[in-house]
ROGU-269135 format. One record per residue: residue in one letter; y negated, z negated, x of N, C-alpha, C in turn; residue number from 1. Coordinates in nm, 2 decimals. Layout:
PT type    npy    npz    npx   capy   capz   capx    cpy    cpz    cpx seq
PT    A      Y      Z      X      Y      Z      X      Y      Z      X NUM
...
***
This chain:
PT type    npy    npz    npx   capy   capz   capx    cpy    cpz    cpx seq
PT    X   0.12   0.00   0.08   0.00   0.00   0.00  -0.12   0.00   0.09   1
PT    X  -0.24   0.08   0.06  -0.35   0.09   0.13  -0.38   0.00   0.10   2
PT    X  -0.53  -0.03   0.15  -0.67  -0.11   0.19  -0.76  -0.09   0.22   3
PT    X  -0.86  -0.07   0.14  -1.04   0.00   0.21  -1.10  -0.14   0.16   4
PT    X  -1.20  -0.07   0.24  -1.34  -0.18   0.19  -1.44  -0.07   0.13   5
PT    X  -1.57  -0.15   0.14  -1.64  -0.07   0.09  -1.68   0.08   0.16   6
PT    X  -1.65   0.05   0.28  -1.68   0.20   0.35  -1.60   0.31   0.36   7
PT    X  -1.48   0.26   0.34  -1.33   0.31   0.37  -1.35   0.42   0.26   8
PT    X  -1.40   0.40   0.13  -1.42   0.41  -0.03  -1.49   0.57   0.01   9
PT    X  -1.59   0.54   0.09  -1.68   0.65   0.03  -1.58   0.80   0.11  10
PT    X  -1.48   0.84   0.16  -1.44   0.92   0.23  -1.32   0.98   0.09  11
PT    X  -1.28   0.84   0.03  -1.20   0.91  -0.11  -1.30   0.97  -0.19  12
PT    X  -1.38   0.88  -0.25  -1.47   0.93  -0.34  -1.51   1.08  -0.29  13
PT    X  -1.55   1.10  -0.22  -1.60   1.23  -0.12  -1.46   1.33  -0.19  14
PT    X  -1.36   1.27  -0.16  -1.23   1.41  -0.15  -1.18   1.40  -0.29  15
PT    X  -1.19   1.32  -0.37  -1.14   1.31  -0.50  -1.27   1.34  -0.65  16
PT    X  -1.39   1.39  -0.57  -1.50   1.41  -0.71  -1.46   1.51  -0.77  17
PT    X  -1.50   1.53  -0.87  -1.47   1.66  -1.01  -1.54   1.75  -0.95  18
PT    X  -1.67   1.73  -0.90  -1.78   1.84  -0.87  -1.76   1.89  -0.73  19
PT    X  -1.67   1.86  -0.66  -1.64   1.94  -0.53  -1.78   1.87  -0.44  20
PT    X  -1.81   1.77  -0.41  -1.92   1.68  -0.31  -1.83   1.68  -0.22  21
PT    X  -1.96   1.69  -0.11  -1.89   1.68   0.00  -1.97   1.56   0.09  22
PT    X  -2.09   1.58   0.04  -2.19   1.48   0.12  -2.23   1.37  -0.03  23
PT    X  -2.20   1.27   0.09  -2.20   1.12   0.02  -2.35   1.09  -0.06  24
PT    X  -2.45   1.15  -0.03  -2.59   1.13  -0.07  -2.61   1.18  -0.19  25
PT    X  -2.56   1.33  -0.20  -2.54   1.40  -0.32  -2.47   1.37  -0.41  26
PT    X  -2.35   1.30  -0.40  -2.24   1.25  -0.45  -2.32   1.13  -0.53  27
PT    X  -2.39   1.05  -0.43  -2.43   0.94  -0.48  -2.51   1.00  -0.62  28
PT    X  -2.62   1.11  -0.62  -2.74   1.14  -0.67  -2.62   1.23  -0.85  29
PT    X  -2.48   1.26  -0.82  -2.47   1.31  -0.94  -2.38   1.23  -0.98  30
PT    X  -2.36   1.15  -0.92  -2.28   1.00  -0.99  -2.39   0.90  -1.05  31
PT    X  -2.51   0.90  -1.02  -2.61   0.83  -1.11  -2.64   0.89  -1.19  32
PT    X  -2.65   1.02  -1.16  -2.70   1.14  -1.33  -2.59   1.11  -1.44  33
PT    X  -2.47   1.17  -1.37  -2.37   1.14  -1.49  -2.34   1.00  -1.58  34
PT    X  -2.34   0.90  -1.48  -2.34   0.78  -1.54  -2.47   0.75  -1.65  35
PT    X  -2.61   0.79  -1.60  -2.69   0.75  -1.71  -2.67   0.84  -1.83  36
PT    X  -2.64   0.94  -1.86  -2.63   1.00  -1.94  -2.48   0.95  -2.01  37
PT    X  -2.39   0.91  -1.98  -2.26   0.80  -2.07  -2.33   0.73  -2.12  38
PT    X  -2.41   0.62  -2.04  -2.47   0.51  -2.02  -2.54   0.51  -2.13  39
PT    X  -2.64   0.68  -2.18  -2.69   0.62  -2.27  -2.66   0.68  -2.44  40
PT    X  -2.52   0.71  -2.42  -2.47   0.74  -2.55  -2.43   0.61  -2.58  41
PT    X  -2.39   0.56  -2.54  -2.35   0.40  -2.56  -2.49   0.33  -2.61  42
PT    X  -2.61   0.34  -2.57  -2.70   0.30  -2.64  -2.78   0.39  -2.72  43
PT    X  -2.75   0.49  -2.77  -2.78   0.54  -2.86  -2.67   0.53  -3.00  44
PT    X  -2.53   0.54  -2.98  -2.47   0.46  -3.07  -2.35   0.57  -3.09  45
PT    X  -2.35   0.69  -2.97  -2.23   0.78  -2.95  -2.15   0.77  -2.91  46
PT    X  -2.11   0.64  -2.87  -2.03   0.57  -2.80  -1.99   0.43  -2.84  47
PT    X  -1.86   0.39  -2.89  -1.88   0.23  -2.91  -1.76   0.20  -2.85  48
PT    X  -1.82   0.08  -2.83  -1.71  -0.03  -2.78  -1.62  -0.08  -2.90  49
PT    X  -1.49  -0.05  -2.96  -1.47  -0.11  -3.07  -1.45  -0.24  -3.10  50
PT    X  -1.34  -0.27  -2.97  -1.32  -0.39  -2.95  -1.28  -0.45  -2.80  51
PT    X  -1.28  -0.56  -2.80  -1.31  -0.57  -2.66  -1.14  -0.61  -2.59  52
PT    X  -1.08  -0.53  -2.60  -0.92  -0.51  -2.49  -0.93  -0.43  -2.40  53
PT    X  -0.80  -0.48  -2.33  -0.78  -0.41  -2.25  -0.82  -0.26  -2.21  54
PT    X  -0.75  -0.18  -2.31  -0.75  -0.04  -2.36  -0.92  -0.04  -2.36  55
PT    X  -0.95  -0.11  -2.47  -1.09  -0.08  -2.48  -1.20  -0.05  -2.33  56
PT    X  -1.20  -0.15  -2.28  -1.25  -0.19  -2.13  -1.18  -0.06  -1.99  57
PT    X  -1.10  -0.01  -2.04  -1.02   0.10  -1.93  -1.12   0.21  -1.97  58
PT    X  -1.10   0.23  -2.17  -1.14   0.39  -2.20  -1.30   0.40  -2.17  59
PT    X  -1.37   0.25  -2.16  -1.52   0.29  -2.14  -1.51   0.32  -1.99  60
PT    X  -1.44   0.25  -1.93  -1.41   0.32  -1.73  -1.43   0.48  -1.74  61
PT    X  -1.33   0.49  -1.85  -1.33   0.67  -1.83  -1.40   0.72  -1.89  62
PT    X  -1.53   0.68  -2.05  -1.62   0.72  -2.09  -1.69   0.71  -1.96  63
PT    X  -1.79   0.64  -1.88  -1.86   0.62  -1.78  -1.87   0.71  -1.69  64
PT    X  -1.72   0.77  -1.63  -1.67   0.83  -1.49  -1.62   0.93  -1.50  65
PT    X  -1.60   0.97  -1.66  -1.52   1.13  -1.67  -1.58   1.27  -1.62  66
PT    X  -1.69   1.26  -1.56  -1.77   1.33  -1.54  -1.77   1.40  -1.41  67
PT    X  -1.71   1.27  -1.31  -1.74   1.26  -1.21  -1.65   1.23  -1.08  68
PT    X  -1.51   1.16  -1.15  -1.42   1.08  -1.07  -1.27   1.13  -1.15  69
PT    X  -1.17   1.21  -1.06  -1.05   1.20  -1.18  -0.99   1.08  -1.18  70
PT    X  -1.01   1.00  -1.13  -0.95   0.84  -1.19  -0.97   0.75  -1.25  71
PT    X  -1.10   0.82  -1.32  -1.21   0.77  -1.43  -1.08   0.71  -1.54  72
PT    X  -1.09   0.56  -1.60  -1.02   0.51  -1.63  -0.90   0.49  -1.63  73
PT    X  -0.83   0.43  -1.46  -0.73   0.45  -1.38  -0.74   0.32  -1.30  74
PT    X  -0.68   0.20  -1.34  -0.63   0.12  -1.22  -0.61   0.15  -1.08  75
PT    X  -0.64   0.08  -0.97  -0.68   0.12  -0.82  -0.53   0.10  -0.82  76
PT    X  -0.49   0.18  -0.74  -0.34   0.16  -0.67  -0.36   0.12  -0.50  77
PT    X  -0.48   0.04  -0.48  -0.46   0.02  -0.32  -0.52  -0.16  -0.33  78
PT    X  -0.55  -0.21  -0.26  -0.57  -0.35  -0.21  -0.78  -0.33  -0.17  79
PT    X  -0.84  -0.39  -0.26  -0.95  -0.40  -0.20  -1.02  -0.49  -0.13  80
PT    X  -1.12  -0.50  -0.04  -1.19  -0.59  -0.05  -1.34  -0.56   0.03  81
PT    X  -1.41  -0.63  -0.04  -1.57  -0.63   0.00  -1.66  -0.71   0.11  82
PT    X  -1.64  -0.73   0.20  -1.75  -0.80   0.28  -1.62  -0.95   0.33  83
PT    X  -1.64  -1.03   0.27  -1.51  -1.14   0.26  -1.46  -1.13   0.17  84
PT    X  -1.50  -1.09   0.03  -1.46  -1.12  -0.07  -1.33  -0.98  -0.09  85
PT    X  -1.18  -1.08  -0.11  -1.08  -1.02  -0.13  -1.05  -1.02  -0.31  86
PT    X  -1.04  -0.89  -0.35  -1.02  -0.90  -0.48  -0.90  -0.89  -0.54  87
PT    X  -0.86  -0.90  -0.64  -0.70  -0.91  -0.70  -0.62  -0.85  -0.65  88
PT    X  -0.49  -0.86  -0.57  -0.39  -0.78  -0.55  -0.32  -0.70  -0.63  89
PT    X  -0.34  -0.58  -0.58  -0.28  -0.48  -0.71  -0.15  -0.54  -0.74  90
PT    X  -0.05  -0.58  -0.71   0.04  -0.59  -0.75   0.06  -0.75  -0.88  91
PT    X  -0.04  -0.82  -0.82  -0.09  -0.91  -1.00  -0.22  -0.87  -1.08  92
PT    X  -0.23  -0.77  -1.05  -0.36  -0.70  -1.13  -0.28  -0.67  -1.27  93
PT    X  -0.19  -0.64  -1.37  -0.13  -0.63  -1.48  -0.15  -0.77  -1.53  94
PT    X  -0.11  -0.86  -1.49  -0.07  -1.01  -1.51  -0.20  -1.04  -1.54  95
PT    X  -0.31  -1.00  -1.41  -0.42  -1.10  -1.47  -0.49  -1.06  -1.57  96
PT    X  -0.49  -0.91  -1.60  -0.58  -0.85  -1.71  -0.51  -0.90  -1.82  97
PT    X  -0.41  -0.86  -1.81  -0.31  -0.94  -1.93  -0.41  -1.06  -2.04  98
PT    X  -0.37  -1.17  -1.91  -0.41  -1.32  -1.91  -0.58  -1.28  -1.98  99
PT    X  -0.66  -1.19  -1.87  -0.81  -1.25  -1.91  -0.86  -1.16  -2.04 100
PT    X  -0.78  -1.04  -2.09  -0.79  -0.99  -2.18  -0.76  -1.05  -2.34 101
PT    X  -0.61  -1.12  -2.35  -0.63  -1.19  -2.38  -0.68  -1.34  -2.39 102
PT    X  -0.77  -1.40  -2.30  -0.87  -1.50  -2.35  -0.97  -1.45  -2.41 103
PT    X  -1.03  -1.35  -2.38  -1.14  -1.26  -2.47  -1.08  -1.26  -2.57 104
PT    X  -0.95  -1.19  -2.62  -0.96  -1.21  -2.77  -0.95  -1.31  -2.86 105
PT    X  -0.93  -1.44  -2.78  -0.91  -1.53  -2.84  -1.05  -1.67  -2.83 106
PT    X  -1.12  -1.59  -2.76  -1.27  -1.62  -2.73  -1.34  -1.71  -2.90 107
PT    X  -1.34  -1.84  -2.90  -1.45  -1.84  -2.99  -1.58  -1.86  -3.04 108
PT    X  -1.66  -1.87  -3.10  -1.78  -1.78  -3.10  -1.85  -1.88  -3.01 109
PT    X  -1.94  -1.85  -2.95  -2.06  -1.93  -2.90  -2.17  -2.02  -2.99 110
PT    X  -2.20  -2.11  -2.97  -2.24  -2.16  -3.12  -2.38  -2.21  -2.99 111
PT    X  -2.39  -2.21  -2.89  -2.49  -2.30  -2.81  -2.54  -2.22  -2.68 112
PT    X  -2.66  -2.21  -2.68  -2.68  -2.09  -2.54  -2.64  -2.17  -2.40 113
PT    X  -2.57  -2.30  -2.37  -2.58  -2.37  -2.23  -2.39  -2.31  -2.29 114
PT    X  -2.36  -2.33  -2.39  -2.15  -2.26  -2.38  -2.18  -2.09  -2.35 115
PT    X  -2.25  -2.04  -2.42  -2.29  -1.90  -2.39  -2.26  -1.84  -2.28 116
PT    X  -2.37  -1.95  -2.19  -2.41  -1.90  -2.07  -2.27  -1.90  -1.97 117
PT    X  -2.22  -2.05  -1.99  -2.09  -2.12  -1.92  -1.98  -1.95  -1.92 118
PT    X  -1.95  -1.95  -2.07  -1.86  -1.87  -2.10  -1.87  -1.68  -2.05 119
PT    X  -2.01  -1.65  -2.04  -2.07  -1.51  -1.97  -2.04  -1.52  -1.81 120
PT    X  -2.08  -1.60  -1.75  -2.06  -1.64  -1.64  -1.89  -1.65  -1.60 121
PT    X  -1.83  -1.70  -1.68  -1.68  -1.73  -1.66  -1.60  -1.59  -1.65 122
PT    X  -1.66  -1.52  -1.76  -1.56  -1.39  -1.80  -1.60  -1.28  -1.71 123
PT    X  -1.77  -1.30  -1.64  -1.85  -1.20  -1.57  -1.76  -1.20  -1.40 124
PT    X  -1.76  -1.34  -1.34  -1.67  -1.36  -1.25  -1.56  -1.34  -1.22 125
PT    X  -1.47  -1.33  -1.33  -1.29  -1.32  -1.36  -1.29  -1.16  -1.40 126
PT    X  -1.42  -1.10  -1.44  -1.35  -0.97  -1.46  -1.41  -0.89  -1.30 127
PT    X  -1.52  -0.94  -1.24  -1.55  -0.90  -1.11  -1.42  -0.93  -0.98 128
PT    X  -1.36  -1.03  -1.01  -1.25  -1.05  -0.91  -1.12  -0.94  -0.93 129
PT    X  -1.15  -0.90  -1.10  -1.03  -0.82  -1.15  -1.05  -0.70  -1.06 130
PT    X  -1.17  -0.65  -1.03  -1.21  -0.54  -0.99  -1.12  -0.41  -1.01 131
PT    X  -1.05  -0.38  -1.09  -0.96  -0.29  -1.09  -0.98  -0.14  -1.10 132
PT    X  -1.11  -0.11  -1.04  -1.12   0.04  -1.06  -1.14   0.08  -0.91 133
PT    X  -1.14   0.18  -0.85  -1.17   0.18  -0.72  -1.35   0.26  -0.72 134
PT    X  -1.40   0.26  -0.85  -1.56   0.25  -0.80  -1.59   0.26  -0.96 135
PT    X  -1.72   0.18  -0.98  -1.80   0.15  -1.08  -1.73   0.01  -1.18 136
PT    X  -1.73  -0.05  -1.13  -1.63  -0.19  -1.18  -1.77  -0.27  -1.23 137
PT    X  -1.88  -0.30  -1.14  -1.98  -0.38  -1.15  -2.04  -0.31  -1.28 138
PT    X  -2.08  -0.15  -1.27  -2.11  -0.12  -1.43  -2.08  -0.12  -1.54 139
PT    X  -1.93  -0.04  -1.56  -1.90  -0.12  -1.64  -1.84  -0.25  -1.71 140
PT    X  -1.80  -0.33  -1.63  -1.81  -0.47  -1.66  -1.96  -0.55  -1.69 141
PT    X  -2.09  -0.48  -1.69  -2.23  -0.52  -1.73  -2.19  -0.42  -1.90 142
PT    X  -2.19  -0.32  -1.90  -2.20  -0.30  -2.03  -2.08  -0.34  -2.12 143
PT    X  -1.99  -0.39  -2.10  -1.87  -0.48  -2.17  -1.86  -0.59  -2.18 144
PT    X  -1.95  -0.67  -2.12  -1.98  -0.77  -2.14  -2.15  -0.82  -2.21 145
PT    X  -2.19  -0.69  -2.20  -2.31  -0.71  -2.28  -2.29  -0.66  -2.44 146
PT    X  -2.17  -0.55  -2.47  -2.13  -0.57  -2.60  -2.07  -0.69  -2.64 147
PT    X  -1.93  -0.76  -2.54  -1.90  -0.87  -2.60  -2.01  -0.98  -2.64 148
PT    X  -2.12  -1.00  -2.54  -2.20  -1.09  -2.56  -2.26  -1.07  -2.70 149
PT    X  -2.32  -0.93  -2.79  -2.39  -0.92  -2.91  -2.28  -0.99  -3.01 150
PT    X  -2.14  -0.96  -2.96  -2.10  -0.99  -3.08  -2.05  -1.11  -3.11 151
PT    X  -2.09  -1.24  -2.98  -2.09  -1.33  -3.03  -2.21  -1.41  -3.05 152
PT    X  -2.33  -1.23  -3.07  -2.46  -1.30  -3.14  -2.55  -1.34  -3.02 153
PT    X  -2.56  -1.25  -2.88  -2.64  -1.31  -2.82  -2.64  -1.21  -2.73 154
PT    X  -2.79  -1.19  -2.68  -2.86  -1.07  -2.63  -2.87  -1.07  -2.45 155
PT    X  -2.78  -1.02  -2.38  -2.77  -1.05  -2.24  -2.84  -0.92  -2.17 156
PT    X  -2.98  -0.96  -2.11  -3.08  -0.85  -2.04  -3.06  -0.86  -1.91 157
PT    X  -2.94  -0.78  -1.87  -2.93  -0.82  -1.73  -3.00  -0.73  -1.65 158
PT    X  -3.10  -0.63  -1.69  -3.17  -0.58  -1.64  -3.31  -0.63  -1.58 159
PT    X  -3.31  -0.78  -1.62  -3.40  -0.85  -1.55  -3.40  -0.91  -1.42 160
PT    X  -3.25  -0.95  -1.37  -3.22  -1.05  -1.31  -3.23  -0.93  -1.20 161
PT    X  -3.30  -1.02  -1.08  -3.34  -0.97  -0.93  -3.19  -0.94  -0.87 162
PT    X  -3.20  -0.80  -0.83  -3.06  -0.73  -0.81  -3.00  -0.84  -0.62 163
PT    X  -3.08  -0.86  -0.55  -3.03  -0.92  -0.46  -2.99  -1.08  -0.48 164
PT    X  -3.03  -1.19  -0.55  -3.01  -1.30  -0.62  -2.91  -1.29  -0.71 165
PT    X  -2.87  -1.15  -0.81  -2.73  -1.14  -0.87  -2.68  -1.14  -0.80 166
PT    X  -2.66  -1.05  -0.67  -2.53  -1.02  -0.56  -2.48  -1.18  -0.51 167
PT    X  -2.56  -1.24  -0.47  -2.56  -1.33  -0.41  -2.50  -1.45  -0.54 168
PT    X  -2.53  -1.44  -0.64  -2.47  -1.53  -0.74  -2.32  -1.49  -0.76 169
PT    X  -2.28  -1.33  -0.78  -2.16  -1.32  -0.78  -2.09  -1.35  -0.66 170
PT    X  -2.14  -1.32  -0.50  -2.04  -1.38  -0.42  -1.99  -1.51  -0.40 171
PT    X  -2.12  -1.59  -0.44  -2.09  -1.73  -0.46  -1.98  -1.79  -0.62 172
PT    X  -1.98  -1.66  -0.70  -1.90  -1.70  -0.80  -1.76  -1.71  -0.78 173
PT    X  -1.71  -1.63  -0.66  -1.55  -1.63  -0.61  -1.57  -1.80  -0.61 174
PT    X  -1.65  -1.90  -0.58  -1.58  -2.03  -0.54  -1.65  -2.13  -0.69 175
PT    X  -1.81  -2.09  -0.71  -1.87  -2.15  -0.84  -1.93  -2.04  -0.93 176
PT    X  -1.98  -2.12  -1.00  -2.01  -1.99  -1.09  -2.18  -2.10  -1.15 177
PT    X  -2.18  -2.18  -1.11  -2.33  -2.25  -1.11  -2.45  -2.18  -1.11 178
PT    X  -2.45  -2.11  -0.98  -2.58  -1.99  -0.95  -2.57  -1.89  -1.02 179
PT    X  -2.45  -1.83  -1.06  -2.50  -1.73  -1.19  -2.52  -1.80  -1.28 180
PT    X  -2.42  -1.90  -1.35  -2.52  -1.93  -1.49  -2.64  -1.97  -1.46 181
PT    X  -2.72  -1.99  -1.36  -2.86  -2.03  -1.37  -2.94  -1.89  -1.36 182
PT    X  -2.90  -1.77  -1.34  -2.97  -1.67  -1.34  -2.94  -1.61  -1.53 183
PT    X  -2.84  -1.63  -1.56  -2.77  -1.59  -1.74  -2.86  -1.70  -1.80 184
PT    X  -2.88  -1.80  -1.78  -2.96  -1.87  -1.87  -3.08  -1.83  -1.88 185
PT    X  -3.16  -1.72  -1.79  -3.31  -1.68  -1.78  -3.31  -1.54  -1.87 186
PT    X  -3.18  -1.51  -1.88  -3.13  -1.35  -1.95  -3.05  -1.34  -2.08 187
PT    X  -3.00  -1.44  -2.13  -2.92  -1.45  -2.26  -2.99  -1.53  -2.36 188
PT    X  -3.03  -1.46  -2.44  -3.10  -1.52  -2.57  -3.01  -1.48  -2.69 189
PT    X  -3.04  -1.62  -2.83  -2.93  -1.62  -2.94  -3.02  -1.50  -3.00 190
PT    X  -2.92  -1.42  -3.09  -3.02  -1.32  -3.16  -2.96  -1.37  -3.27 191
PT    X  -3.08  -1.38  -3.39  -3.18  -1.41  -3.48  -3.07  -1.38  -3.60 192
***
């Protein structure tokens, strides 16, 4: 079984795009075109999350990436890891999605924005360790988690939160998860 890191990544992504890229810069520039444009059928309402499983969470991977990646909603078949942070071993990657997909469904509602927060933070970390795509994990796990969040009635703008103070809250969430909910408590409000 392989192993990349983050750099290792960009030499697949390079040999496996739909659009025949060959230079990473370009690659980068029509992997942000295509993604905003998924990105924003989903908020226009051409796109829905129906519910929030497994299945559900894979097909938005491949709503997102079909454009761009043929493994666009495809479990990584290699071992990753980022900086220090080692993420799920493929070979318990079934098990844990298993496990954290069902807690989502059995999620009950949020009644208090300090459980909100607790609980956004809990599922935001566990599904970032899941990492299970070999690129765009971080995105879509923000828009899956910002549908789950409405539907337990509460409005998560994560487009606020200072992108180097997120990073830094999720690497510190491999051990707490304290410093992101203090950044989720400044971004999740109950809707009305």
């Amino acid at each position: 079984m392989a192993k990349y890191n983050e750099f290792e990544n960009d030499d697949y992504l390079l040999t496996t795009n739909l659009l025949g890229m060959t230079n990473f810069a370009e690659l980068e520039q029509a992997e942000a075109f295509t993604f905003s444009i998924r990105a924003t059928q989903i908020e226009q309402g051409a796109y829905n999350i129906m519910a929030f499983s497994l299945t559900n969470f894979v097909g938005l991977h491949r709503h997102l990436f079909q454009d761009i990646y043929s493994f666009a909603g495809q479990f990584r078949d290699v071992q990753l890891t980022k900086g220090n942070t080692r993420f799920c071993q493929v070979q318990y990657m079934e098990a844990y999605a298993s496990s954290l997909f069902t807690q989502l469904d059995n999620e009950p509602d949020w009644d208090t924005l300090e459980y909100a927060v607790k609980r956004l933070a809990y599922f935001k970390s566990e599904l970032n360790m899941l990492h299970p795509f070999r690129e765009g994990n971080g995105r879509t796990i923000r828009i899956f988690l910002e549908a789950f969040a409405k539907s337990k009635r509460f409005l998560w703008t994560y487009d606020k939160i200072d992108r180097d103070e997120y990073m830094r809250a999720m690497i510190r969430a491999v051990t707490s998860e304290d410093f992101l909910e203090k950044l989720l408590l400044d971004t999740l409000k109950p809707i009305d």
